[in-house]
N, CA and C of each residue as an Amber inpcrd file, in Angstrom:
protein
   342
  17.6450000  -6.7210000  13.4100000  18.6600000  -6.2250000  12.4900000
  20.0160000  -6.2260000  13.1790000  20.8720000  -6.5330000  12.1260000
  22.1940000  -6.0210000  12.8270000  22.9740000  -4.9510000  13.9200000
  23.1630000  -5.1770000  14.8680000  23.4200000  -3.8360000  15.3270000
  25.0700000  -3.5680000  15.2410000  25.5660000  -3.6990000  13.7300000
  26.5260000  -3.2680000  13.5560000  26.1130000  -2.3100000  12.4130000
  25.1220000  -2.0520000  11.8400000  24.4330000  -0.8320000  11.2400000
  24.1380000   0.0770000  11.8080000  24.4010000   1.2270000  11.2620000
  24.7130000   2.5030000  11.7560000  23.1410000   2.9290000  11.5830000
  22.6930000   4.2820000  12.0980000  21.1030000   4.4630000  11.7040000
  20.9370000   5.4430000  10.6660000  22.0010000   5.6170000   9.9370000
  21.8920000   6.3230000   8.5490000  22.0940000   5.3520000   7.5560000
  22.4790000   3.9890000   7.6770000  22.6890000   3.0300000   6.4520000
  20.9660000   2.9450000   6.1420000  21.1310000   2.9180000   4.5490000
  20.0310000   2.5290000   4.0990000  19.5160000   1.4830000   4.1060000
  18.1240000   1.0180000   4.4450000  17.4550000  -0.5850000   3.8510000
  16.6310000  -0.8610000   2.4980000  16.3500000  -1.2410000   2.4600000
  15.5670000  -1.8850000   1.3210000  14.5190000  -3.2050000   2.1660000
  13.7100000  -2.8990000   2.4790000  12.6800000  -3.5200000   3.0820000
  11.4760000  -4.1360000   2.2530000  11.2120000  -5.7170000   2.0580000
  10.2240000  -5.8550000   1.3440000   9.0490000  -6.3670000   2.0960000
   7.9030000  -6.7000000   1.3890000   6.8550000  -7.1530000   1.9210000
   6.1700000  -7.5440000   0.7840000   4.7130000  -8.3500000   0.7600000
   4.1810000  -8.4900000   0.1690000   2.3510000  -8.1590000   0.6230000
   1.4080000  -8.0250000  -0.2630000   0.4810000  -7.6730000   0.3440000
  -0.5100000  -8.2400000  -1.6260000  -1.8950000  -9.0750000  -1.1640000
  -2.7810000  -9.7540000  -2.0770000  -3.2440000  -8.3550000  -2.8220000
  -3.5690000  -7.7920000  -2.9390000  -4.0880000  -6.3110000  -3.7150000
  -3.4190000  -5.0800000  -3.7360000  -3.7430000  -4.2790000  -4.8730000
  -3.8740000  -2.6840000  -4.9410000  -4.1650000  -2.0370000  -3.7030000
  -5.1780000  -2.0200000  -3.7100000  -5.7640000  -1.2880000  -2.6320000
  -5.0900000  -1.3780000  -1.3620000  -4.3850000  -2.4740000  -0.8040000
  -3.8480000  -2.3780000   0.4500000  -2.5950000  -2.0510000   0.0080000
  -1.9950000  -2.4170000  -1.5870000  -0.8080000  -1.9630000  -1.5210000
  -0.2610000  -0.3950000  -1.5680000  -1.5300000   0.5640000  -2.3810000
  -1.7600000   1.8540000  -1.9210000  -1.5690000   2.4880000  -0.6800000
  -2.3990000   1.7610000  -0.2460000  -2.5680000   2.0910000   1.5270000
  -1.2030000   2.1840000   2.3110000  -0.6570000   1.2060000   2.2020000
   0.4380000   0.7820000   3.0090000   2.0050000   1.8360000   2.2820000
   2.1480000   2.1920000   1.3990000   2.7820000   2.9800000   0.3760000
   2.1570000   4.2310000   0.9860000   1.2470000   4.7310000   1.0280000
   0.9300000   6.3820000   1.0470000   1.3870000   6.1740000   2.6240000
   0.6090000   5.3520000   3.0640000   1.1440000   5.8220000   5.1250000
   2.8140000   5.6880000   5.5580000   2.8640000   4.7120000   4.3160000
   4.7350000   4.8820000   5.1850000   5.4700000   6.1950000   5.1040000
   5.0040000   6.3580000   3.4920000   5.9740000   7.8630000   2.9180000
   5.1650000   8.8540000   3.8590000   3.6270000   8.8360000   4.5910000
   3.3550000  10.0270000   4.8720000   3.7000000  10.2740000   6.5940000
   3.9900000   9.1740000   7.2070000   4.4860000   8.8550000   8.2870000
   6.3300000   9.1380000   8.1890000   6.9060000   9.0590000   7.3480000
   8.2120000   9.3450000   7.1720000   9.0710000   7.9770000   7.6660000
   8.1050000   6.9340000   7.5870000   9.0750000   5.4230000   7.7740000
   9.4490000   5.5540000   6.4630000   9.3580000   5.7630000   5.6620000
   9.9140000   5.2990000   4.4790000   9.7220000   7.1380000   3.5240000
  11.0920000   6.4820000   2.5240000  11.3020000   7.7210000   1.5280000
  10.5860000   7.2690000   0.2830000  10.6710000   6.0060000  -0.0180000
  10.0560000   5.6920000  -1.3490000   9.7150000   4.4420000  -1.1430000
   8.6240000   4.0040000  -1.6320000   7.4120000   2.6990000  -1.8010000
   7.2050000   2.2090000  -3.1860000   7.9840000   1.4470000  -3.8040000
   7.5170000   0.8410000  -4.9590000   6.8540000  -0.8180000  -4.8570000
   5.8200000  -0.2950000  -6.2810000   4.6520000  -1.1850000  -6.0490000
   4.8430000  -2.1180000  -7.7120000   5.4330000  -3.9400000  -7.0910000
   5.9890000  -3.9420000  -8.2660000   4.3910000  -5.9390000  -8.1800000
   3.6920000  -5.3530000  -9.4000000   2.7150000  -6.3770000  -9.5440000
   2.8530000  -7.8700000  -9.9350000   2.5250000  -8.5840000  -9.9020000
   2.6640000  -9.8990000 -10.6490000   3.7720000 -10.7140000  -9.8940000
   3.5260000 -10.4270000  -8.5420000   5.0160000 -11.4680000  -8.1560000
   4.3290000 -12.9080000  -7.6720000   4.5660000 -14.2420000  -7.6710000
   3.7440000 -14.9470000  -7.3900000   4.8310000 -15.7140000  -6.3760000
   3.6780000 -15.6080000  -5.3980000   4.1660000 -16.5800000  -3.8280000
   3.8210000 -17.8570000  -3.7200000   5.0830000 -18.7080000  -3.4230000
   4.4760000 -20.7320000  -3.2650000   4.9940000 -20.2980000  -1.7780000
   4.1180000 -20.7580000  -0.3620000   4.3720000 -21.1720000   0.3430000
   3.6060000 -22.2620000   1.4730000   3.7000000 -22.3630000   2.7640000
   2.9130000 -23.0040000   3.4930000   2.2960000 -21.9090000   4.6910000
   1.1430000 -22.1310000   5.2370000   0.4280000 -21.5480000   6.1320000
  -0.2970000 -22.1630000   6.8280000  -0.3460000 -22.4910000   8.2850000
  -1.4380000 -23.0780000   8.4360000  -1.8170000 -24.7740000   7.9390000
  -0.5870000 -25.2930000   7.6370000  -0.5560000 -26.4940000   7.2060000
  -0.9470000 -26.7700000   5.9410000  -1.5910000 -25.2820000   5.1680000
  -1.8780000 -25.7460000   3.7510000  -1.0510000 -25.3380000   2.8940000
  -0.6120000 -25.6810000   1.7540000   0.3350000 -24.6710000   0.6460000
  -0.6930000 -24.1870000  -0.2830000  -0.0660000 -22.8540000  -0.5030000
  -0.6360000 -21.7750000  -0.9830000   0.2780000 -21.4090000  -2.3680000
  -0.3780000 -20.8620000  -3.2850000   0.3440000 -20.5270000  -4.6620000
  -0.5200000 -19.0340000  -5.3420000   0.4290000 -18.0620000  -4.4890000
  -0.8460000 -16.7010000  -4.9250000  -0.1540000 -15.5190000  -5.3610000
  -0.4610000 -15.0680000  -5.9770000  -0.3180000 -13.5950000  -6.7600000
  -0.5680000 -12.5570000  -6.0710000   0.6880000 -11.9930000  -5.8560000
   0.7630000 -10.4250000  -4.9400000   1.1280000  -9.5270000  -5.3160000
   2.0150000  -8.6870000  -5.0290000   2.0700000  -7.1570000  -5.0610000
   3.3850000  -7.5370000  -4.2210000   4.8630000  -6.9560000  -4.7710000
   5.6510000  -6.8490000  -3.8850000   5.9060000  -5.4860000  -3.4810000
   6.0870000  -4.7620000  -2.2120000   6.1840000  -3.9550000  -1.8850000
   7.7820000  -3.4150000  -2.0020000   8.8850000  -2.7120000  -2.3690000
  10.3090000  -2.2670000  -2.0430000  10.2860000  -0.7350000  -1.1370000
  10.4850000  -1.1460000  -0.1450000  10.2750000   0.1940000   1.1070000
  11.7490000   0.5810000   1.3560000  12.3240000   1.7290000   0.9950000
  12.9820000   2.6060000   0.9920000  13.5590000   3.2020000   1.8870000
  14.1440000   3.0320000   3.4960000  14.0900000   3.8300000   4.7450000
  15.6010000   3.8290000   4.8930000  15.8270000   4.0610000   5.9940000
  16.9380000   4.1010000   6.9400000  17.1970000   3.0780000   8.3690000
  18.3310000   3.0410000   8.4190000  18.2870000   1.8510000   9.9590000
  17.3520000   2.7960000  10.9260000  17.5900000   3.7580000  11.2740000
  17.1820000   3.9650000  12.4660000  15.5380000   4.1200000  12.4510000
  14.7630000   4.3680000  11.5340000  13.9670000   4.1630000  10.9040000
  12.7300000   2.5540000  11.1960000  14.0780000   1.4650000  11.4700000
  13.3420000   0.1500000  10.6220000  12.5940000  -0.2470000  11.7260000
  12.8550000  -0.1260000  13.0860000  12.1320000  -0.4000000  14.1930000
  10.7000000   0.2300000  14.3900000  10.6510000   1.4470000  14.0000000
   9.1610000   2.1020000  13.7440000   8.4700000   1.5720000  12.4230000
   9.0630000   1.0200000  11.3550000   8.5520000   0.3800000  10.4120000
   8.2340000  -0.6070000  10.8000000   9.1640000  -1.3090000  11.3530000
   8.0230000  -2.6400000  11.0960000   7.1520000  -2.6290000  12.5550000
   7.3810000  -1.9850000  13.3260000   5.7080000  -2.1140000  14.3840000
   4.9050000  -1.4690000  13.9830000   4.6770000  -0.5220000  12.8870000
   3.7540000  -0.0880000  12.1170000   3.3540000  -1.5480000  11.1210000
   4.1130000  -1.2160000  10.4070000   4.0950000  -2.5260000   9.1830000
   3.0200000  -3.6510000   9.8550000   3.1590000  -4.5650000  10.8540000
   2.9670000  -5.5290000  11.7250000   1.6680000  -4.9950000  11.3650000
   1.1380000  -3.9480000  12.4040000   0.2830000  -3.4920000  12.6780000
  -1.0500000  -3.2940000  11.7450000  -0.7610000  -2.8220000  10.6490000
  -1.0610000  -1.9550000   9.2300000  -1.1860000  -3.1410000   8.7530000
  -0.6480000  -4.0530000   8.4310000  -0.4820000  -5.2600000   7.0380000
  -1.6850000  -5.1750000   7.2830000  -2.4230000  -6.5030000   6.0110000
  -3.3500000  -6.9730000   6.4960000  -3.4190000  -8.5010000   6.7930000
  -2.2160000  -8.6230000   6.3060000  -1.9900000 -10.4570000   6.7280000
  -1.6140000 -10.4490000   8.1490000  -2.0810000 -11.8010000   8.9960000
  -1.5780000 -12.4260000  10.1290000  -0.3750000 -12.3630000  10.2990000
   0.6200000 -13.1590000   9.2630000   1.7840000 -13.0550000   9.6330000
   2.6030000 -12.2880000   8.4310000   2.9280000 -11.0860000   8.6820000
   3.1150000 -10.6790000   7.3680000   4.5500000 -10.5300000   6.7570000
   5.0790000 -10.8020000   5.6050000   6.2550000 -10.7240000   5.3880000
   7.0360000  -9.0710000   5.2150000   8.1930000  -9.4730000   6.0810000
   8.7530000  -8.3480000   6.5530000  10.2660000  -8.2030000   6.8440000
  11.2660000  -8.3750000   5.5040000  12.6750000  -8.5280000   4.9870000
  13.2120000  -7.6190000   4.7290000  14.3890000  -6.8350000   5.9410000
  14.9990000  -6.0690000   5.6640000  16.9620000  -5.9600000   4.7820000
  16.7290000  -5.5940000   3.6320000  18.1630000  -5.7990000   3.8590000
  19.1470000  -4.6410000   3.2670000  20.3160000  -4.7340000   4.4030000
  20.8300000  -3.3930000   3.8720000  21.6870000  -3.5380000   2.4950000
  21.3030000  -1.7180000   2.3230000  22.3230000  -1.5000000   0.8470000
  23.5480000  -1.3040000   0.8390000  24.0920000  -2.2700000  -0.0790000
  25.6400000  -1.7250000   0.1620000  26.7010000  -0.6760000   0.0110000
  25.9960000  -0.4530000  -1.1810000  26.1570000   0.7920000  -2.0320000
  25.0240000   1.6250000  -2.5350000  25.3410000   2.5100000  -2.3640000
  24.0450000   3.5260000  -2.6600000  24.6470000   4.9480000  -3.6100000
  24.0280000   5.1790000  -4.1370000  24.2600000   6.8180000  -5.0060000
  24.4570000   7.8210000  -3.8700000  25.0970000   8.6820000  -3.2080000
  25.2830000   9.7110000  -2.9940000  23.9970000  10.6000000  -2.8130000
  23.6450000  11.4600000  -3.7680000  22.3730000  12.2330000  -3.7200000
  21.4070000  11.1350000  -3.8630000  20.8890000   9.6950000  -3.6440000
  20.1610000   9.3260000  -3.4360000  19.9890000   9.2010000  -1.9690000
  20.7340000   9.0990000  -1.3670000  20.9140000   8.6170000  -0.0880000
  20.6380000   9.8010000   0.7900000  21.6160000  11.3930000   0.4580000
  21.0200000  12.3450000   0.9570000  19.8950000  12.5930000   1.1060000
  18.8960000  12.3000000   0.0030000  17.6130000  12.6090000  -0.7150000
  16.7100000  11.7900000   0.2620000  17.2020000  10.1380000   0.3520000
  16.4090000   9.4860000   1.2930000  16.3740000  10.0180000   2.9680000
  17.7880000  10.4150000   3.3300000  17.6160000  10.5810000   4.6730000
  17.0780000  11.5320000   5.1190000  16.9850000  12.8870000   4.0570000
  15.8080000  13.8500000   4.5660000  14.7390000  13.5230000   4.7910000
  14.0740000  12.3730000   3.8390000  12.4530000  12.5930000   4.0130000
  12.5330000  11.1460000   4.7550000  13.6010000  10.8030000   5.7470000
  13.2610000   9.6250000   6.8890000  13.7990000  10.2810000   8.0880000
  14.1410000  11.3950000   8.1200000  14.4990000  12.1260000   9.8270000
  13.5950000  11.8430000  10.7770000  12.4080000  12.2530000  10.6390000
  11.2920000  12.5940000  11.2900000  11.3220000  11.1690000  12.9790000
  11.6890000  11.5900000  13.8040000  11.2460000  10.2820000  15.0980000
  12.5220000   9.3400000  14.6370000  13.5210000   9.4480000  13.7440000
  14.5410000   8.9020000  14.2560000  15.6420000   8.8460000  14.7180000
C-alpha cells in the first residue's frame, strides 16, 4: 500500500471466495478479530481468468471488507492465511471520501492491534 496513507484512512478491500460457507467464515473472523468493521457478502459475481495455465469462468461471492490503513497489514496476513484459495485475491483501495459518522463508526470497531 501506499505509504502516503495515513493509518486512519479508510480501505475498501475486496476478495473473492467460491461459496457461502467460506464466505461466512471469512466475514465473521475479520469483524470478530477487529481487521475489519464491516464484511459485505455480495453473490453472483462471475470471474474469467487464468490459473495454472488453464482459463477458468466461475461464480463467486465478492467479499467488500471495510477496515482502516493501519489495519490492512494484519488483514491481509490473516486473509492469505484464512482464504481458501492458493492464490487469493486481495485489492485494497482507499476511500476518498467517506461520511463522517461512518468513518468514526468504522475506526472504533478497527482500533484493536493497530
Amino acid at each position: 500500500m501506499d505509504d502516503l496513507l495515513r493509518d486512519d484512512d479508510v480501505l475498501l478491500v475486496l476478495t473473492t471466495v467460491a461459496d457461502e460457507a467460506d464466505a461466512t467464515r471469512l466475514a465473521h473472523e475479520a469483524v470478530e478479530l477487529g481487521l475489519a468493521a464491516c464484511v459485505t457478502r455480495l453473490p453472483g459475481a462471475r470471474s474469467v481468468y487464468r490459473f495454472e495455465g488453464k482459463l477458468h469462468d466461475d461464480v463467486e461471492l465478492l467479499l467488500l471488507i471495510k477496515t482502516r490503513r493501519a489495519r490492512y497489514a494484519a488483514l491481509e496476513a490473516w486473509l492469505s492465511d484464512a482464504h481458501p484459495y492458493d492464490v487469493p485475491e486481495i485489492l485494497a483501495l482507499p476511500a476518498s471520501d467517506v461520511a463522517a459518522p461512518y468513518a468514526r463508526w468504522l475506526l472504533e470497531q478497527t482500533r484493536g492491534g493497530g
